[in-house]
N, C-alpha and C positions, 0 to 999 in steps of 0.2 A: 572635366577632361583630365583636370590633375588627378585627379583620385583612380579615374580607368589605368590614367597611363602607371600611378603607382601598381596596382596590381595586375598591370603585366608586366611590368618590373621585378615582380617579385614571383621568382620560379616555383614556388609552390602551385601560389595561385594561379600562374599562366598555366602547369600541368593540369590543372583540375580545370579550367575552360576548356582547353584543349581536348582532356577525355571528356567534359562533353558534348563539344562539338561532332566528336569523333562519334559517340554513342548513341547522337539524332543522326548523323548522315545513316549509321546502318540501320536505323527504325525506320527512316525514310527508306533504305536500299531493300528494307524485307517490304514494309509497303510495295513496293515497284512494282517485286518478283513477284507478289499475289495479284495485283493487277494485269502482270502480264500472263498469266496462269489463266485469265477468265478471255482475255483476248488474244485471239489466235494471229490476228495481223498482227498487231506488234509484236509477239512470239516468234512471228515468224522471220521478219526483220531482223529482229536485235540477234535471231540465230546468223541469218547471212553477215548481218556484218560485226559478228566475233568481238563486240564489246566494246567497237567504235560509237554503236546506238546507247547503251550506258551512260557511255564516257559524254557524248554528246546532251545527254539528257542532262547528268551531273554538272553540265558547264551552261546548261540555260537557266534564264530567269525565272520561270516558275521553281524549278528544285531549289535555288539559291533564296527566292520569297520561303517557301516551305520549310529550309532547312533553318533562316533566322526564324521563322516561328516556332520553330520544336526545341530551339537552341534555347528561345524567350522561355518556352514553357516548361521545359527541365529545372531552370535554372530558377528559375520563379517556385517551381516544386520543393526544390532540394532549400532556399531560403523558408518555404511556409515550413520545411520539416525544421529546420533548423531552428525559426523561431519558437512552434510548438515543444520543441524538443527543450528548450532555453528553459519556457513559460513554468514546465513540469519538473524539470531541476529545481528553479526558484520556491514551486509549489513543494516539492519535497523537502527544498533545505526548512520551508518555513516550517513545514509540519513537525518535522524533527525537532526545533529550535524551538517549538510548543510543546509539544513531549519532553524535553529536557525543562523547558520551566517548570512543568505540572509535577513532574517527579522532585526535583527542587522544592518547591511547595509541600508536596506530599510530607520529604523528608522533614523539611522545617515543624510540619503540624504535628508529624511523630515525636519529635525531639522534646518540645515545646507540653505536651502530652506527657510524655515520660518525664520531666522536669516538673511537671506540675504532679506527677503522682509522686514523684520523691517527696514532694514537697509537705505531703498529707501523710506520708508516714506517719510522722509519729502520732498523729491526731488517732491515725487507725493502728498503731501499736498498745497508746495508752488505753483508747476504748477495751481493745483486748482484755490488758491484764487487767483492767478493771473490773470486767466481768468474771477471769478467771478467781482474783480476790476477791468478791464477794462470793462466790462457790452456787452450787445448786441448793432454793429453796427448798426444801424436802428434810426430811428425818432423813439423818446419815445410819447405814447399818443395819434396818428394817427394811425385809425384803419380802411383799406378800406374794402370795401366789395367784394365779387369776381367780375369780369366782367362778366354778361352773353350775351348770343349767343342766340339768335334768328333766329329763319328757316321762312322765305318769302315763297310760295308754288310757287310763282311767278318768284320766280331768284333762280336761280342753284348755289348761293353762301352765305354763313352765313352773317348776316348783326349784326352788332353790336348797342346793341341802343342807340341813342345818348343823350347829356345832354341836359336837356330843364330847360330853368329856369331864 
């Protein structure tokens, strides 16, 4: 009881009962109007007595059972949205808050990567110039030409040409 009366104490919340209180009577009042649209006595009534039959309806006990049940079931709705709507905050802050470790991570393994290949510089500067100072195995300054291959139409075998000179 203390917690009701807190929050109709507190004018936010009593406005938001309030609009939905107000927003089951007229689902209830559109209900009526289709009901009374299929029936032509009570049509015909509520025409003769100009909104006294309404007004009389609105003040018995069945619309008053009916309107706390649409009152229960709005308000029961707009809490499941509200929980659901909480659930999927929560699930997106975490996902986020996953996504930022992973890239954290990420970054740390690049860093960590990049620091370990500084690290083998010089192993793979030295290999280098080692290879560059020992230089290419080969006779420096002798440069042949390729061998070619010549076809005889006459022999079924490639004939190489030879040196004349």
């Amino acid at each position: 009881l203390a917690k009701a009366q807190q929050l109709l104490l507190d004018q936010n919340e009593r406005d938001y009962l309030l609009s939905q209180v107000n927003s089951a009577k007229e689902e209830l009042r559109a209900k009526r109007k289709k009901q009374l649209k299929k029936d032509t006595a009570s049509k015909i009534k509520s025409l003769v007595e100009e909104g006294k039959y309404d007004h009389q309806y609105e003040q018995s006990e069945e619309f008053q059972q009916e309107l706390k049940l649409k009152v229960r079931e709005l308000l029961t709705e707009q809490e499941w949205r509200r929980r659901k709507m909480q659930m999927r905050i929560s699930e997106e802050e975490g996902r986020l808050k996953r996504e930022e470790e992973e890239q954290k991570e990420m970054w740390k393994r690049k860093r960590e990567h990049e620091e370990q290949w500084e690290g083998t510089r010089e192993q793979r500067v030295s290999s280098w110039r080692d290879f560059m100072k020992a230089g290419k195995k080969g006779k420096k300054g002798e440069i042949r030409p390729p061998k070619l291959k010549t076809e005889d139409p006459n022999k079924s075998y490639v004939q190489r040409p030879v040196k004349r000179g």
